[in-house]
N, C-alpha and C positions, 0 to 999 in steps of 0.2 A: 504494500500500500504506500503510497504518494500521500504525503498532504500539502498545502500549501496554505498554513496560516496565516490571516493577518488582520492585526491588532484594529480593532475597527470605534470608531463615535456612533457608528449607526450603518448597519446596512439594510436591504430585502431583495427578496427575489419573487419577480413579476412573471407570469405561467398566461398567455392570451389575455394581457394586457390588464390581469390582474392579481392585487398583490398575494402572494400564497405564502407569505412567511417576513418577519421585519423583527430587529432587534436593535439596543441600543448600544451600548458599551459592555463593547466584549469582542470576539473571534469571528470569521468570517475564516471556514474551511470549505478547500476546495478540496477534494479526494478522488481518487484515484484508486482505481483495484486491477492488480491483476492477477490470471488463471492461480499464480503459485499462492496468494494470502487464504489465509484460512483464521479460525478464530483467535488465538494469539497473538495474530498481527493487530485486530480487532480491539482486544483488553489492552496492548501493551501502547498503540498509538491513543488509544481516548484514556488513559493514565497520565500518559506525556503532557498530552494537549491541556488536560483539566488541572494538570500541576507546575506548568511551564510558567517559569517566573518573566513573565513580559509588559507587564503595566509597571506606573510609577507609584513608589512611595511616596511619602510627604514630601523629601529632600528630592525629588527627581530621578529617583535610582529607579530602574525596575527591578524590582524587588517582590513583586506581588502576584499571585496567579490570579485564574478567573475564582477559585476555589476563596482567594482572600478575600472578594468584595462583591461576589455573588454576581459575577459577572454572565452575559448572556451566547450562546454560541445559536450559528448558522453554516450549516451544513449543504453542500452543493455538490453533486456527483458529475465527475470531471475527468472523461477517458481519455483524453487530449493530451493528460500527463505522463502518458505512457509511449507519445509517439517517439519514433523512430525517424529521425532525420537524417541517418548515416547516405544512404542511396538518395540519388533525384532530386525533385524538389519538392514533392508530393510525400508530405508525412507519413509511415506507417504503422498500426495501432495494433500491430498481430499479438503484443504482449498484452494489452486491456482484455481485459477479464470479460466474457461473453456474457449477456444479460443473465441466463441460468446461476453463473457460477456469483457473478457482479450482483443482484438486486438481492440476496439473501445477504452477503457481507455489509452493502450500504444500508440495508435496515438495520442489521446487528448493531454496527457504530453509534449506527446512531442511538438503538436501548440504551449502547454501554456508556456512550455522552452523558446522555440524561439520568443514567444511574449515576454518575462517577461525578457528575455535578449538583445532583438531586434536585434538580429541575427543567423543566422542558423544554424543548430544545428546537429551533425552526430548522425547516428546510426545503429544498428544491422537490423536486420530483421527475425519477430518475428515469431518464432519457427525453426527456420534454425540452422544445425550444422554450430555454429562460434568460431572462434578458435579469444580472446582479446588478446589483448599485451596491457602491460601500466608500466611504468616507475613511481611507486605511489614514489611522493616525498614527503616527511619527514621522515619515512613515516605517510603521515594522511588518515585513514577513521573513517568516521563516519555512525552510521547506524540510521536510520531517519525510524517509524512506524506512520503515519498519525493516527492508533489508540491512541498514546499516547498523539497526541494533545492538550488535553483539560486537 
């Protein structure tokens, strides 16, 4: 799994023009799945995510997870992060995880989000044209591959 965090004031995501998910301060994750992630990859990247010290403390540090100040997460399924730009010009996606294998892991994360933060959590809907907005404040992303865990 692929994520691509970033620290947000407010973002949502609009599905035919309307809105299907919005939050304030907190994360705006883009994810990525593919064929090889399985449930471990699932608990160890929304462990990370919900404990990743990226806001600021009083003195400007970041210092703080989303876990410190009850921050809100938004979640967006994002095969795109798997492409292959080695050959041509024409991206290729053969390592993104096939809807069977992919729409069972994209709902899991997102249970283990909303458990691992203990509150609900927005998102996209997976394979739908969605049009994100997000306010990335710092600006910070960070990009998090469950392969390089170890």
């Amino acid at each position: 799994m692929i994520a691509v965090v970033q620290r947000v004031s407010e973002s949502s995501v609009k599905i035919d023009g309307e809105i299907k998910s919005e939050i304030g301060t907190g994360v705006m994750i883009l994810l990525g799945i593919e064929e090889a992630d399985n449930q471990e990859d699932v608990e160890w990247l929304s462990r990370k995510i919900a404990n990743m010290r990226i806001f600021n403390d009083d003195e400007g540090v970041m210092n703080k997870s989303l876990l410190d100040f009850d921050g809100e997460a938004l979640v967006i399924s994002q095969f795109t992060l798997h492409a292959s730009t080695k050959k041509g010009n024409r991206p290729s996606y053969i390592k993104a995880a096939r809807p069977d294998v992919a729409i069972p892991l994209y709902e899991a994360f997102k249970r283990q989000l909303a458990t691992d933060l203990g509150k609900d959590i927005g998102s996209g809907e997976f394979g739908a044209d969605m049009k994100v907005s997000l306010v990335n404040d710092g600006p910070v992303t960070i990009i998090i591959d469950t392969k390089d865990k170890k």
